[in-house]
TORKEKOL-929775 format. One record per atom (N, C-alpha, C): residue in one letter; z, x, y. Coordinates in steps of 0.05 Angstrom, whole numbers, plus 32768, in hexadecimal, padded with zeros to 4 digits. Atoms other than C-alpha are relative to their C-alpha. Layout:
N
AZXY ...
end
This chain:
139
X7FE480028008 X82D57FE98032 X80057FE37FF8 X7FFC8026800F X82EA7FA48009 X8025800B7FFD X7FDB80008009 X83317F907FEE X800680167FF2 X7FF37FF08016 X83377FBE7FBA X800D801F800A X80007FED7FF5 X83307FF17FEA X802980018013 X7FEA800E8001 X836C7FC68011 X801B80047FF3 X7FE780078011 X83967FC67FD9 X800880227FF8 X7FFE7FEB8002 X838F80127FCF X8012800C8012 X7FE97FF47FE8 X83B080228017 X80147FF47FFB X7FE780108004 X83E77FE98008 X801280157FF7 X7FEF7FE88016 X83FE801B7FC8 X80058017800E X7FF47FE97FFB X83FA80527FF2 X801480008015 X7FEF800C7FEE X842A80318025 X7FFA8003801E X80047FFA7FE9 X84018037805D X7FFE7FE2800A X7FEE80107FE7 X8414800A80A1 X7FDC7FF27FFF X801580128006 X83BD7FEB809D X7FE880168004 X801F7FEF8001 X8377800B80A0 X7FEF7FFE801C X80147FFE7FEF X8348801980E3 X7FF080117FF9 X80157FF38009 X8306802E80D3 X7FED80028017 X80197FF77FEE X82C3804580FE X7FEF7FEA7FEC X8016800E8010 X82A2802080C5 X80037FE07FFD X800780248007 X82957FDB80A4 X800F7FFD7FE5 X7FF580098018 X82B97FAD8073 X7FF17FEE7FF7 X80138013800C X82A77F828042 X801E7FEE7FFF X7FEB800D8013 X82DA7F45801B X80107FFD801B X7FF080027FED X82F27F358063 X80117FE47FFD X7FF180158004 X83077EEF8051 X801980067FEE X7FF37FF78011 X832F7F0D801B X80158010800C X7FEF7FED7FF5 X834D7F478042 X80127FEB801B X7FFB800F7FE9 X835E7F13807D X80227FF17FEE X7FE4800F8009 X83927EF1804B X801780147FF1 X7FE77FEF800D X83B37F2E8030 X801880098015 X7FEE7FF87FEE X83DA7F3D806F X800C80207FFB X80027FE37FFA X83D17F80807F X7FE580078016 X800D7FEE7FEB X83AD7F9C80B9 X7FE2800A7FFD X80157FF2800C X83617FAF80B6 X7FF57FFE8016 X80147FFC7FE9 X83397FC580F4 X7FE380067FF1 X801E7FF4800C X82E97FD780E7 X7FED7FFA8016 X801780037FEB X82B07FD78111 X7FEC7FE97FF9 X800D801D8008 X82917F9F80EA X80037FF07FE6 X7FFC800D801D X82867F7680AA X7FDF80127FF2 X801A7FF7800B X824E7F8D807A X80017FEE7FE2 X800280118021 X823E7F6F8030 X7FF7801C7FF5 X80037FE38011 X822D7FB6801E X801480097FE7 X7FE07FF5800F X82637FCF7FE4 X80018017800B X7FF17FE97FF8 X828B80057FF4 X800480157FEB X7FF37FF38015 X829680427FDA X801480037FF2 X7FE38003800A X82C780407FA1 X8011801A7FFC X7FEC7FD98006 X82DD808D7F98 X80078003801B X7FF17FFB7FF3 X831480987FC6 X801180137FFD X7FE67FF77FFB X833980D17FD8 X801480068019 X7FEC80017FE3 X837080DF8008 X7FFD80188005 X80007FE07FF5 X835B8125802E X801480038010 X7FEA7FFB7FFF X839A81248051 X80077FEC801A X7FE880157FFB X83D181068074 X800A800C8022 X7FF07FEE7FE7 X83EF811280BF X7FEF80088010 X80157FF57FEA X83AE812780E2 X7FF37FF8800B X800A80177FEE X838F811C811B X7FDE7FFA7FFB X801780118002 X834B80EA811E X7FF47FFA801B X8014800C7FEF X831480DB8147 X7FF87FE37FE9 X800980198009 X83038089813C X7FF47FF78015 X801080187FE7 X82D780638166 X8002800E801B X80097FF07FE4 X82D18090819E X8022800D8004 X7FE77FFA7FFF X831E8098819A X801380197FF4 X7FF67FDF8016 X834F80D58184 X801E7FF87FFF X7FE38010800B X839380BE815A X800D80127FF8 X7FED7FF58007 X83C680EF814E X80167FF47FF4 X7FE580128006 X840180E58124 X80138001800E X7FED800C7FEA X843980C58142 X7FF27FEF800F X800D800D7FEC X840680A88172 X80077FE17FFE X7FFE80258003 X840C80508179 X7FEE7FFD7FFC X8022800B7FFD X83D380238161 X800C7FE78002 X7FF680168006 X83DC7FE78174 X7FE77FDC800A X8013800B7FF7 X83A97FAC8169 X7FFC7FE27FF6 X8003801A8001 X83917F668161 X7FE07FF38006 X801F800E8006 X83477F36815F X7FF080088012 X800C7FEF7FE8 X83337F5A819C X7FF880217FF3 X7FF67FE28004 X833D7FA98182 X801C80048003 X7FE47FF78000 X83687FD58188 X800180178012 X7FF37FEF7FDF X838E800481BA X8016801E7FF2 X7FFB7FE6800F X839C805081A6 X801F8005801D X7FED7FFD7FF7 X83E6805D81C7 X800E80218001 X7FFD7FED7FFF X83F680A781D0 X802080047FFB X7FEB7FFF8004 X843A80BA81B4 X801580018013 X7FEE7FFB7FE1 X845B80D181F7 X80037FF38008 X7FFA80107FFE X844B8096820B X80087FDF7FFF X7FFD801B800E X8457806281E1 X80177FF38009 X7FEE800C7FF5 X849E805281F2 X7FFD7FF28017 X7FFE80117FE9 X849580428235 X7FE07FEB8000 X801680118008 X8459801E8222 X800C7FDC7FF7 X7FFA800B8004 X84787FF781F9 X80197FEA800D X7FED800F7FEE X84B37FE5822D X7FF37FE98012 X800B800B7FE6 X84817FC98268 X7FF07FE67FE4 X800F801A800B X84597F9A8226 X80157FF17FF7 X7FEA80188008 X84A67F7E8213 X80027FEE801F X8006800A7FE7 X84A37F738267 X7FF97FEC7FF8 X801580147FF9 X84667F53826A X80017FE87FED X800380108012 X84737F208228 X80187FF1800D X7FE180027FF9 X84B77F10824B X7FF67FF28017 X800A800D7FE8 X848B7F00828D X7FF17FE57FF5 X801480198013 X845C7ED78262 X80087FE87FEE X7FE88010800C X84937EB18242 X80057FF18019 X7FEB80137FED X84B17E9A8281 X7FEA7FF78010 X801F80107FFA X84697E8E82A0 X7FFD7FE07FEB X800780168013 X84597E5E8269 X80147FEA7FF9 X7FEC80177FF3 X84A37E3E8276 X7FFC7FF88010 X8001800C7FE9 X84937E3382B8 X7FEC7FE87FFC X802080148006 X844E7E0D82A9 X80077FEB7FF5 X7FF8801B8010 X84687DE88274 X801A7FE8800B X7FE3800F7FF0 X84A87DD282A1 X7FF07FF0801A X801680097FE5 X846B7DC082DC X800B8009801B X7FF37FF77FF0 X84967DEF8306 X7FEE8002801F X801C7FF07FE2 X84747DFF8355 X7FEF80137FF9 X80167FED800F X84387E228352 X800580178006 X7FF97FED7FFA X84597E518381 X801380107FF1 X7FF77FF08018 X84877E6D8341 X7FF480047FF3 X80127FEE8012 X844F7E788313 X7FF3800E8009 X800D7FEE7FEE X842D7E998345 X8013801A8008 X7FE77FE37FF8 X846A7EC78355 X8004800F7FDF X80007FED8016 X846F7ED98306 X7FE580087FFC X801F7FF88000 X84277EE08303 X7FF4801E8013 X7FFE7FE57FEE X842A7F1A833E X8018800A7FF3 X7FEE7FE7800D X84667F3A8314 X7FF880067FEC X800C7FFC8012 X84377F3882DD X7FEE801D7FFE X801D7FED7FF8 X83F87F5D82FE X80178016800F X7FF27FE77FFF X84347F8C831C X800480157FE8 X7FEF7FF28013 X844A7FA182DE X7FE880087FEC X80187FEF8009 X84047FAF82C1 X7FF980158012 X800C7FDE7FE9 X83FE7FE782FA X7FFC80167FEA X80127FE7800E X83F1802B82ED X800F80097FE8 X7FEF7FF28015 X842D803582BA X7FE87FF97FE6 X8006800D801A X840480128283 X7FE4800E8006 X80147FEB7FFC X83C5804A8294 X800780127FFB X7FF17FEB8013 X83ED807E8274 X7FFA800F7FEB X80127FF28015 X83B7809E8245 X7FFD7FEE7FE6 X800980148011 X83A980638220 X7FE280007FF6 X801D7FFE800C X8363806281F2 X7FF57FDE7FFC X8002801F8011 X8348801B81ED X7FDE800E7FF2 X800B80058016 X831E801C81AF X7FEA7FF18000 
end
């Protein structure tokens, strides 16, 4: 898969691309800003005949199974398959934890007692408990 490929999902207004496979033109794809997961890089070309066998259905990727509706949500690490049911509250406990991690990284930078970063730091590892084990796929 290269840019052109890239620029094909853009038109079709899709949200970015995760693949089982390999890309090519990654320097290229890196500055278009759009989304591209893959299992690696290759210099191989890609096939250029593309069609769209359909829309809405569910996938096996990388060991993983994506329903629509489902969340994907990812970054230089992978990525993390979110099950529709529970996405909402998913997404409540990671506004939490950025909110903990915010005021962590005030405290530090303020050179607050160690005994307050240590107290958000245990409401941290609380709040990763079992809610955030919720049928989550990591990728």
């Amino acid at each position: 898969m290269g840019e052109n490929i890239v620029h094909f999902c853009q038109y079709q207004r899709l949200g970015g691309i995760v693949t089982d496979g390999k890309i090519r033109d990654v320097a290229e794809i890196r500055g278009m800003s759009f989304p591209v997961f893959a299992r690696g890089v290759t210099a191989r070309p890609f096939q250029s005949e593309l069609e769209i066998v359909a829309v809405d259905v569910s996938v096996e990727c990388g060991g993983g199974y994506l329903r629509s509706g489902d969340l994907i949500v990812g970054d230089a690490d992978g990525i993390v398959i979110a099950p529709a049911e529970t996405a909402q509250p998913l997404i409540a406990e990671v506004e939490e934890l950025i909110e903990l991690e915010t005021r962590q990284e005030k405290l530090i930078r303020e050179r607050a007692p160690l005994a307050e970063v240590q107290e958000v730091s245990r409401l941290k590892k609380i709040r990763k408990g079992p809610a955030l084990n919720i049928g989550v796929q990591a990728t």
